[in-house]
N, C-alpha and C positions, 0 to 999 in steps of 0.2 A: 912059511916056516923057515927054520934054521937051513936047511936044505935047497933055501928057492936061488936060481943063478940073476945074474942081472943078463938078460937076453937083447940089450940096448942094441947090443952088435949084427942080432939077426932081422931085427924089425928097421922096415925102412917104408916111408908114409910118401907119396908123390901124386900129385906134382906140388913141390912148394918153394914157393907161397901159389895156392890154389883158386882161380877164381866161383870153386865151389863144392865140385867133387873131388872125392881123394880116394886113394888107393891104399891100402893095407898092408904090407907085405911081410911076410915071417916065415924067415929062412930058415927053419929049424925041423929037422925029422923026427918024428914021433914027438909031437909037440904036445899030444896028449887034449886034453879039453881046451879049446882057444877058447877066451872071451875078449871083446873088443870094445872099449868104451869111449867115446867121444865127448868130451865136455867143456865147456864155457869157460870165462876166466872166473867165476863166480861160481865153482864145481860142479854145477847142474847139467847130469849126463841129457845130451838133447839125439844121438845117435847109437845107438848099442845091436851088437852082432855076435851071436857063440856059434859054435861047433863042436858040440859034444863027443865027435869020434876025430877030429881033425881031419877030414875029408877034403880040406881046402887051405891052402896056404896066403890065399888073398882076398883080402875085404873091401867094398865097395861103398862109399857111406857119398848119398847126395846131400849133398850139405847148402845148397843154393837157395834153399828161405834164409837162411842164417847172416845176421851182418859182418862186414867187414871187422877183424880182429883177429887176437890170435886162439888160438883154442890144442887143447893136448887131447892127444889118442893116447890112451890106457889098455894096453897090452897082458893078459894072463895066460901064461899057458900051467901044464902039469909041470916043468919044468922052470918056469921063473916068470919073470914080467919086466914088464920095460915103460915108460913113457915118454911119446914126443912130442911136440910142440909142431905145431901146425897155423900157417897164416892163413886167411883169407883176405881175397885182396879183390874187389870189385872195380 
């Protein structure tokens, strides 16, 4: 909505470039409902994570079927959203 922040600044995805698994992180208090969505270069969400009370500020996504490329984490909270760009590198 007109209201949403770009939260770019509080989300940080590690380790990258990842040889699979990756780390979620959102620095934000009272973040309100997270959702987490991981997708291909072809938008096809292949990872997805929420938290409907924000009880956690970090997400865990095994990504080791997945081939070598790059791929964006799609970030939503009550407060705004963010996405980043993520490698994988075998």
């Amino acid at each position: 909505g007109a209201n949403e922040l770009n939260i770019d600044s509080y989300v940080s995805v590690y380790p990258n470039p990842s040889a699979g698994s990756i780390n979620v992180y959102i620095g934000l208090q009272n973040a309100g409902h997270v959702n987490v969505k991981v997708r291909n270069v072809l938008g096809d969400v292949i990872a997805e994570s929420s938290d409907p009370l924000s009880t956690k500020n970090k997400f865990f996504f095994n990504l080791n079927d997945q081939a070598s490329g790059v791929y964006f984490v799609e970030v939503k909270t009550d407060n705004g959203s963010a996405v980043k760009k993520v490698m994988i590198s075998k």
